[in-house]
C-alpha positions, 0 to 999 in steps of 0.5 A: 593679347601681346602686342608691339607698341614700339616701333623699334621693337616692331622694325626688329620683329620684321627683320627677323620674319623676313631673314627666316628661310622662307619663299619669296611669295611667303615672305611678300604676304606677311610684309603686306600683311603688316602694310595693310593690318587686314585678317591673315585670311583675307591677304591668303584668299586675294585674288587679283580680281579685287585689286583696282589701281591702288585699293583693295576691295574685299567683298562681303562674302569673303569678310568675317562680319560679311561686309565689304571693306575697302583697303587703300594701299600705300605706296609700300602695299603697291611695291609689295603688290608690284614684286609678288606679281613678277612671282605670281601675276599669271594666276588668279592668286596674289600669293597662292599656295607654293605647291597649288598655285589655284589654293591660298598660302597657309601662313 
């Protein structure tokens, strides 16, 4: 599979992704999705739930290889965590679904 390996080349890539017209809610999961390098399906599916101070807990059900999986989270991870909550933080979802905030964002 294609892949960049220069981190100059990986910096232009997140500027163009975050100057496409997108929700802010959008744009905050495919940032935190590049901090944590987790499965997109994980970061659609995150419930505040399973956040405690600064790691993730992925519990087994959710885990392709039906494992849990502890993340930690960056100082990065956290201020992308403390803006979507502005966004988000009043339901069970870090980034729902624009249209049904109880459903996960499709990518």
């Amino acid at each position: 599979m294609p892949a960049i390996t220069n981190l100059s080349e990986l910096r232009e890539m997140m500027r163009v992704v975050e100057s496409l017209p997108a929700h802010p809610v959008t744009i905050l999961a495919i940032r935190f999705l590049a901090l944590t390098a987790v499965r997109p399906g994980e970061v659609n599916a995150m419930p505040w739930s399973e956040l405690k101070s600064d790691i993730w807990s992925i519990p087994a059900e959710r885990m392709k290889m039906k494992r849990g999986h502890v993340v930690p989270l960056s100082r990065q991870a956290m201020d992308v965590l403390e803006a979507v909550k502005t966004l988000t933080g009043r339901g069970p979802m870090v980034f729902p679904n624009a249209r049904w905030a109880h459903r996960n964002r499709p990518f």
